[in-house]
Steps between C-alpha positions, in 0.01 A plus 500: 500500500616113419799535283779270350732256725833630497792310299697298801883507437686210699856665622645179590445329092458840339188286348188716413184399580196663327212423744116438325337819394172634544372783336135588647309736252281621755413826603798699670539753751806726457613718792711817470781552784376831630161492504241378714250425254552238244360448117359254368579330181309212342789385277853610518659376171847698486554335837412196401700492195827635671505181784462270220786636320727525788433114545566420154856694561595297812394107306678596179869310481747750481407673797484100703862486324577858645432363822719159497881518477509169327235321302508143526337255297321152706782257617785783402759571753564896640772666414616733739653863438863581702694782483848427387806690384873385409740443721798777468825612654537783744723619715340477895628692807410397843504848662365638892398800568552636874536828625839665660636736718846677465716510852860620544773294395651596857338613711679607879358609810806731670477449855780614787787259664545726763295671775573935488356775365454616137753753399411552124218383268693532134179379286167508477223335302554479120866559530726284257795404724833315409642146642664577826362853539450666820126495572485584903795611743479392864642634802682281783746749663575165797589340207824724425615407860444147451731541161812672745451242768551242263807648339681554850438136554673399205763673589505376856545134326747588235716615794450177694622352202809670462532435876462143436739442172784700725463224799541275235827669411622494840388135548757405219738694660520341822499148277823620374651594825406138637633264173822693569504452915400081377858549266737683778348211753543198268867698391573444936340213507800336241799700687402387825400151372901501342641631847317224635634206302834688553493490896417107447774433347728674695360341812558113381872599382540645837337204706741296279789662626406554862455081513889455385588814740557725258326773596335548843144378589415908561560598106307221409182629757553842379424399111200285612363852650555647202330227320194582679489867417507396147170303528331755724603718227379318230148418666488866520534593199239233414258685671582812348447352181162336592390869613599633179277274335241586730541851410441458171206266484318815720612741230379294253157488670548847559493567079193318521310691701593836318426353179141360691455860602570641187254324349259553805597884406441507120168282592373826715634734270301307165183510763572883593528529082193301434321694731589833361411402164174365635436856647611693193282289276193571725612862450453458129101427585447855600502575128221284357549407094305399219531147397470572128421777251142553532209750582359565855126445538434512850627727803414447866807694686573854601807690628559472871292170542620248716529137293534192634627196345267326260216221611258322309202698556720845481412773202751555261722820544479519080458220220699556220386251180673410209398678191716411148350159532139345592305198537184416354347216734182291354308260684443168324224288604509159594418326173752670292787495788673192351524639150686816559876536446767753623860574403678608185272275302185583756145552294478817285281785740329777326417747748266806472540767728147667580622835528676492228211410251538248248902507520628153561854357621590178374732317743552112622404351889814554715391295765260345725463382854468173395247407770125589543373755727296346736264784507362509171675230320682680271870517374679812508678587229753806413623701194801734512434824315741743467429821558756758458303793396263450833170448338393187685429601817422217832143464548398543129267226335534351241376147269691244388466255249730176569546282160534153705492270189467540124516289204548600159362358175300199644184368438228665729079383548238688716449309811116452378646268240641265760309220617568335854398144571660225714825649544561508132522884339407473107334714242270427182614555207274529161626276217282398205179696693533240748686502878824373575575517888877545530635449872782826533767613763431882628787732534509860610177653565425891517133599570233354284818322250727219558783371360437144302833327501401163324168393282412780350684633171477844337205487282275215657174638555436480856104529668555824663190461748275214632700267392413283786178365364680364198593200393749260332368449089218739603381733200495876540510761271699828556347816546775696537719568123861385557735758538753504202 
């Protein structure tokens, strides 16, 4: 049947437009869903009268103001509605979020120095053991031979020594005897020297006389002989004395060779010493130690088994870790990396342990590598836990959450309420129901809040959302009641 146009609604204007009507009084065929035969009515007034109605509805005025936010009147300008709160004080924390895992504090792989055989296995997995405690014995029996060998050369050398410091004795000795052979000749040297000067004299006072006849020519021959004995003797007794010298230059040079070989001897006996201590220290490996007071975790050695000494790719005999202290190391991506801080005044860490439920641990960062893994650009960073009754255990998870800034009291705005435009950051604020764009200086931001640090007081009322589309003097009216 011909009915009514339909009322058009514009979205766009949210203007109604009531479209002509036609009402046609003519005969009318109704059809009932459901049935295949339909009835025939010449007039169908109740239908008729409940179209017209439902057009009167839609043309009346309050349902076209229903329809319109605003009414306007010709040549009036539209006022549009923004949401809008005052601006308040907060306190904002910039905080991450990353998960953890809990390692050993120390953690030591025991490996052998020396190549032998096991003697005795003292632990076992899950054993607490003390700093320096036997863990595993070895046995070397060559190396208890090696030990004697070494003493009886040390005692080889501290004889050559004594050897040596008695040559030097005798050396001096023979010195001695020499300075007093270079007195006795220089003690000759002067008699014969005065027997000399002696037989001189009496040979001119004799040579004197024989000229006047005095005496004969023969006593004056006779004393020139014995002149001549007297310098024969005193040449000889020069080189008595110059041999007597000799003599004790050589056993001069003779102290200085024993004193050169005792030092050559206490040089072989310090080497003989050295090497016994080197030997005796090796000994000391057959008893392997812990490095610290710990727990053993892993065991890879048996009695009897033939060790070598440790290479890179070689299993671990046992690993005994550190247990009355742990660290907690987080991962901190890339963008956050440059805000974190570690130390005594490192960022505050609250750290949830998942098997411990909802139990946290507040601590502080201890420290970080500094630099960036290059795998998955992230900075590793540590916190020391201690753990003295042995809960934490190494490989445990856990979350942490790092408080890398914070600010306290300052004025904070939703980042929907900032407006971006040609490098300048502002805001709009709503003063006399009209817009006042106020250029500010962002601070701190944490999620969907930031930190205004300049333009903005406590109790403006800020646009909290499109403020983009607004503009400076433009008219708005707030939909949103301040907040008191």
């Amino acid at each position: 049947m011909k009915c009514f146009d339909t009322a058009i609604i514009e979205k766009g204007t949210e203007v109604t437009q009531v479209m002509e009507v036609t009402q046609v009084m003519e005969e009318t065929t109704i059809s009932f869903p459901g049935s295949s035969l339909g009835t025939h009515c010449p007039k169908a007034p109740a239908l008729v009268s409940v179209q017209i109605f439902a057009i009167i509805v839609l043309m009346s005025p309050p349902f076209l103001m229903a329809q319109s936010p605003s009414v306007s009147s010709p040549g009036a300008a539209a006022i549009d509605r923004v949401t809008a709160f005052p601006a308040a004080r907060k306190n904002l924390k910039l905080t991450t979020t990353q998960p953890g895992r809990i390692v050993a504090y120390e953690e030591t792989a025991i490996a052998s120095k020396l190549s032998g055989f096991v003697e005795q296995v003292l632990v076992d997995i899950g054993d607490t053991v003390k700093k320096d405690q036997v863990l595993i014995r070895l046995s070397i029996p060559e190396m208890a031979d090696e030990v004697k060998q070494k003493e009886a050369l040390l005692a080889q050398a501290a004889a050559e020594v004594l050897q040596s410091e008695s040559a030097v004795q005798a050396a001096k000795a023979a010195m001695e005897t020499t300075a007093a052979g270079i007195e006795e000749a220089a003690a000759g040297k002067g008699r014969v020297s005065a027997e000399l000067e002696r037989a001189k004299a009496e040979y001119a006072r004799i040579q004197q006389l024989a000229a006047t006849g005095a005496v004969t020519n023969k006593l004056a021959e006779e004393l020139l002989s014995q002149m001549r004995a007297a310098e024969a003797a005193g040449q000889e007794v020069g080189a008595k004395v110059k041999s007597a010298e000799a003599a004790h230059r050589q056993a001069a040079a003779n102290i200085e060779k024993s004193n050169a070989d005792v030092a050559a001897a206490q040089a072989r006996r310090n080497v003989a010493h050295a090497n016994l201590g080197q030997v005796r220290t090796m000994l000391g490996y057959l008893e392997i130690k812990s490095p610290f007071e710990g727990v053993v975790t892993q065991r890879a050695v048996d009695t009897g088994r033939y060790v070598q000494p440790a290479y890179s790719n070689a299993a671990p005999l046992l690993v005994v870790a550190r247990t009355d202290k742990v660290r907690v190391c987080i991962e901190v991506p890339e963008m956050e990396a440059s805000a974190v801080d570690a130390g005594e005044k490192g960022d505050a860490v609250t750290i949830s342990i998942q098997s411990f439920g909802k139990k946290a641990v507040e601590s502080r960062l201890s420290r970080t590598s500094w630099g960036l893994d290059s795998s998955n650009r992230s900075l590793r960073t540590e916190v020391d836990l201690v753990n003295t009754d042995r809960l934490l255990r190494p490989g445990m998870y856990a979350s942490a959450t790092i408080t890398l800034d914070q600010r306290t009291e300052v004025v904070v705005l939703p980042l929907t309420a900032i407006v971006r435009k040609d490098d300048v950051t502002s805001c709009c604020i709503v003063k006399d129901d009209k817009i006042e764009i106020r250029p500010i200086e962002l601070g701190l931001r944490s999620g969907p809040e930031v930190e205004i640090v300049s333009g903005v007081q406590p109790g403006d009322i800020v646009v909290m959302a499109r403020a983009e589309g607004l503009k400076q003097g433009q008219s708005v009216a707030i939909i949103a009641a301040p907040v008191k």
